[in-house]
Structures are given as C-alpha cells and as structure tokens.
C-alpha positions as CSV (number, residue, x, y, z in Angstrom):
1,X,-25.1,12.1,-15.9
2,X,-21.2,11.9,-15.1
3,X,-19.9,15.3,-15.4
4,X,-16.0,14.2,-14.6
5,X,-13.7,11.6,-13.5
6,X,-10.9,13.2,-11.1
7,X,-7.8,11.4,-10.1
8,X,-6.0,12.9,-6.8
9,X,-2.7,11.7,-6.7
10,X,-1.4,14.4,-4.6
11,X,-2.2,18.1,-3.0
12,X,-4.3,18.7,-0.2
13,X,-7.7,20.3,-1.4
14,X,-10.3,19.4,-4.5
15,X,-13.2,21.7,-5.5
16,X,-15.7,20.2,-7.3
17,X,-16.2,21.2,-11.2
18,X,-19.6,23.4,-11.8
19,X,-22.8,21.6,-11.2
20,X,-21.8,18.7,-9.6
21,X,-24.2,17.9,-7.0
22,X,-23.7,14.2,-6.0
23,X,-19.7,12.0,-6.3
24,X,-18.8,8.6,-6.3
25,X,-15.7,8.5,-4.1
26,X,-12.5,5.5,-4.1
27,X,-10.4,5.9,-1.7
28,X,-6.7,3.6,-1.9
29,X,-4.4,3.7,1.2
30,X,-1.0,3.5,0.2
31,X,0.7,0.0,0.0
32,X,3.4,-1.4,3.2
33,X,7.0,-1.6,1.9
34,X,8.9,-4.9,1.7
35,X,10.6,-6.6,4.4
36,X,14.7,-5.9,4.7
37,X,17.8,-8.3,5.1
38,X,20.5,-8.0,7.5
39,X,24.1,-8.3,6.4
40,X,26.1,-11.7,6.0
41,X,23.5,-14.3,6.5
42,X,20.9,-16.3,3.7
43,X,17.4,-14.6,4.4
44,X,14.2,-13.9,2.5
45,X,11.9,-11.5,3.6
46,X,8.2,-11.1,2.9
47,X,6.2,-8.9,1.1
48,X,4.0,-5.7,2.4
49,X,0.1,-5.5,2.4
50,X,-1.6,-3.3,0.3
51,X,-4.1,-0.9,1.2
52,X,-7.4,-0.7,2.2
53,X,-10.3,0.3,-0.1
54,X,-13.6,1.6,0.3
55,X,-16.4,3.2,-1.9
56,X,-19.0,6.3,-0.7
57,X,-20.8,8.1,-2.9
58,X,-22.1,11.7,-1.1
59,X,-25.2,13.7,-2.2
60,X,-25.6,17.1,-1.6
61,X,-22.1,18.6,-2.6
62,X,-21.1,22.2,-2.9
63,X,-18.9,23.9,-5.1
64,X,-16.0,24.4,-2.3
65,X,-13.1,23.1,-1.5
66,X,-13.0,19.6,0.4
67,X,-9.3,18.4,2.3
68,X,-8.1,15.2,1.4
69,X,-5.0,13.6,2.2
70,X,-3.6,10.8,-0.2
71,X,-1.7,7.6,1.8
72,X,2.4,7.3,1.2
73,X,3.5,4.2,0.4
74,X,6.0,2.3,3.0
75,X,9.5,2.3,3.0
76,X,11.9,-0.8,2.4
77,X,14.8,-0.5,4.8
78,X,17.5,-2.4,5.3
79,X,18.0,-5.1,8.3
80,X,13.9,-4.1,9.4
81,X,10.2,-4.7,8.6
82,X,8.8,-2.8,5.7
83,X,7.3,0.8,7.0
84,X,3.4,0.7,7.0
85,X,1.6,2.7,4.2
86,X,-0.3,5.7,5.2
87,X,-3.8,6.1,5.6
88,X,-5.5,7.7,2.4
89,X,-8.7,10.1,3.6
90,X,-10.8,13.2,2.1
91,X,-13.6,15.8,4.4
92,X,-17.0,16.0,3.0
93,X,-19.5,18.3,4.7
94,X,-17.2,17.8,8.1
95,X,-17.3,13.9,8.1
96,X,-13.8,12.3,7.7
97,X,-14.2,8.9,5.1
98,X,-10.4,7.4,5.1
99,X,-9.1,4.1,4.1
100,X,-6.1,2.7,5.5
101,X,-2.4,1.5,4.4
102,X,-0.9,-2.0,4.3
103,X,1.5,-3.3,7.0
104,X,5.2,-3.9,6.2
105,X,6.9,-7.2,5.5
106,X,8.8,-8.9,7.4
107,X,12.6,-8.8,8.3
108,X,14.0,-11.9,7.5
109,X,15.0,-14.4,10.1
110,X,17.5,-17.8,10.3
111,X,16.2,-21.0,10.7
112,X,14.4,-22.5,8.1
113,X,11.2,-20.3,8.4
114,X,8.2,-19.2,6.9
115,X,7.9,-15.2,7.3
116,X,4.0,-14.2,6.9
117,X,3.6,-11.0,4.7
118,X,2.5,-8.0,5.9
119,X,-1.3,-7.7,6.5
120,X,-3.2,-5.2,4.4
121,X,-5.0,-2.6,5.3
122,X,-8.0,-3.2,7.3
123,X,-9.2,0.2,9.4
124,X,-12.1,2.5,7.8
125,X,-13.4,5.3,9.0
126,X,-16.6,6.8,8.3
127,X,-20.1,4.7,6.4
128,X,-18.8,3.6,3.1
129,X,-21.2,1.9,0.7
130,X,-18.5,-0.7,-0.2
131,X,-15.0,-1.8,1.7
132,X,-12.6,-4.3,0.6
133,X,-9.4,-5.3,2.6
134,X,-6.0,-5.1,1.1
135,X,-4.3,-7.9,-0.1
136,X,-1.6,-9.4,2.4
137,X,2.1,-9.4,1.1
138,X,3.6,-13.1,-0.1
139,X,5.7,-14.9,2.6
140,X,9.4,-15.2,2.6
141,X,11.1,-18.6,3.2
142,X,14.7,-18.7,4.5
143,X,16.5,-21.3,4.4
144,X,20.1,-22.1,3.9
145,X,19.6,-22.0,0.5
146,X,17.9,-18.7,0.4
147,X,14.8,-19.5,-1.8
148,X,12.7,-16.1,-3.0
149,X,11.7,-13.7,-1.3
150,X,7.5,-12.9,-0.8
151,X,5.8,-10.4,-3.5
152,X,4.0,-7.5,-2.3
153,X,0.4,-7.4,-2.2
154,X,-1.5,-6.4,-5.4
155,X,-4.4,-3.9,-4.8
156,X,-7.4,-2.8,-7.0
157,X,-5.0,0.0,-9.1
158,X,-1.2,-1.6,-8.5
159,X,1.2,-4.2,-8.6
160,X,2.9,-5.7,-5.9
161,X,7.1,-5.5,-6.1
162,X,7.4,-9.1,-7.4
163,X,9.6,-11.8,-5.7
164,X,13.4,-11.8,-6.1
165,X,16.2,-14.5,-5.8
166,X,19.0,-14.6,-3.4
167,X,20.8,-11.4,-3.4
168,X,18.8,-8.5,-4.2
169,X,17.1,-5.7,-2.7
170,X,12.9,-5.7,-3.0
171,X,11.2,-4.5,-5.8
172,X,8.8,-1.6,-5.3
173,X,5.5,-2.0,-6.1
174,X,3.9,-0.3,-9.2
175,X,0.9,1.6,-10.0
176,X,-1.5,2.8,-6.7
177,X,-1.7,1.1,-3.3
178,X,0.5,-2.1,-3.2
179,X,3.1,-3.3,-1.0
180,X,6.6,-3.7,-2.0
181,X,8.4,-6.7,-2.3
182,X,10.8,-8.3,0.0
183,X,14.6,-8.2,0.1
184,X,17.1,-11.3,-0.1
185,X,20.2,-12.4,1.1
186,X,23.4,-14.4,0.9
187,X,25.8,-15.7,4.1
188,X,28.3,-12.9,2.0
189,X,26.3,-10.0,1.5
190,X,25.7,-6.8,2.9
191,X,21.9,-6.1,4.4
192,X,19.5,-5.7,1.6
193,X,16.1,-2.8,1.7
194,X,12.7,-4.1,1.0
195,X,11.1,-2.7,-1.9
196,X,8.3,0.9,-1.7
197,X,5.0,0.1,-1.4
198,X,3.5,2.3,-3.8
199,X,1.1,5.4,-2.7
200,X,-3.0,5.5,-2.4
201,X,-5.1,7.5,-4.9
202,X,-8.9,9.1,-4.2
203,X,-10.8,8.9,-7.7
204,X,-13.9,10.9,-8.2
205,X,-16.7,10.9,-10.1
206,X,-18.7,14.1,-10.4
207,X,-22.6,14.1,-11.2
C-alpha cells in the first residue's frame, strides 16, 4: 500500500518515512535555457531541450538518509547558446540512478536560417525500469524580418518558455524540467537573453 508521495525540489538528503520498505522513484533533469541574441541585428533563436526522465522502483530500503541532487535549469544569456540543464540524480544502497538535463538553444545567426533547438536530455545512469528522452527545443528562423523565435521543450512536469516576436528576451519555462525559450531581435536593438529552463524534481513514492 502507498504509504507517501514525496516531492524533492531541493536539499541534498531524503530519509524515508517509517515502514517503507520498497519506492517508486522519477527522476527530471532540469530543462536547457533558451538561445540569446546579439545586439543590432534581426535574429531568432531557438529553444532549449528538456530533461531527461527515467523511472526505478528499489526494494529493500532502509530508514536512512539517501543523497540526491536535483538538476538546475539553464541559463538564457545574452549574444550565446542557452546553458545546459544539470543532471538530476539520488544514491540508493551505493548505486548512483541520475537523469540528465536538456541542451541549450541556439544563438541566433544572419542569413535566412533555420536554428535547431537544443536537444534534450539523453544520458542515464544506472538500470531504470522506464527512460524517456527530453523533448528538443522549437527552432528559431531568422530572417530579415525576424519571424518568432523557437519554444522551449515541454517535459513530463513543465512548460517550455513559449515563442516570442521580434524584440524580446526568452521566456522561461514553467513548472519542472523544460527548456526556456529563445530570445529575438531587431537590426536596432540591443542583444536579448534566452529564457531559464526550469529545474528537475525526484518524486517518490513510499511503500
């Protein structure tokens, strides 16, 4: 029977409540952040991946305190690719069970061009019962028009930063594990950041 349903958004150690003796573990890495502008000239940048997740549920649990370490989502910066999300991972009886974060966006370019979102998260570590891939952030497309910029990547608890029109900075994803959205630009602006990918989460479920 399902004792308790924990959510670890942040901190460094979890103790399992009394009596537990098996847990369903998520894991969420945290989501890439949007793709920046530089200054003066009509760009779009894409959107970042979100993070990787995986299932593992673990018999045999103690009432002691495991590590875990929950993913930071990427940061948008201006005139550069999105920063990658961090990797979102907990220790169980010494084995290491981690999901990773979603690549930035891209910086946006002249041309025209089609600017491929950042890819998401992809790299596991330990035997999970159930991995799925992070979404990949929209593109961007720049032209001299300076059409929308790419969305971020939505991911099984978040929403990507959506898309923006010409002249704005990216808006940060929502929610757990997404990637941020990109930036846009004018031939008159100043450089633009891509929007925060948002952060992982590790949800448990004691039995």
């Amino acid at each position: 029977n399902l004792i308790n349903t924990v959510y670890l958004r942040s901190g460094t150690s979890y103790t399992p409540t009394l009596g537990t003796n098996r847990i369903r573990i998520e894991l969420l890495g945290g989501g890439g952040g949007g793709g920046g502008t530089p200054a003066n000239t009509a760009r779009c940048a894409s959107g970042g991946g979100a993070g990787a997740y995986g299932i593992v549920t673990l018999s045999n649990i103690s009432n002691i305190s495991y590590t875990y370490s929950i993913g930071a989502g990427g940061t948008g910066t201006a005139n550069t690719i999105g920063g990658t999300g961090s990797t979102t991972s907990i220790i169980v009886n010494s084995q290491t069970y981690s999901a990773s974060g979603g690549l930035g966006g891209n910086i946006g370019v002249n041309s025209p061009v089609i600017l491929l979102g950042g890819f998401g998260g992809s790299t596991y570590v330990g035997t999970l019962d159930f991995q799925r891939n992070g979404n990949n952030g929209d593109f961007g497309c720049s032209t001299s028009g300076a059409q929308g910029s790419g969305s971020g990547g939505n991911s099984q608890y978040g929403t990507g930063g959506q898309s923006r029109n010409v002249n704005n900075i990216g808006n940060n994803a929502t929610g757990f594990g997404a990637g941020g959205g990109g930036a846009t630009n004018t031939n008159i602006a100043a450089a633009r950041a891509g929007g925060t990918g948002s952060p992982g989460i590790i949800i448990i479920q004691e039995f």
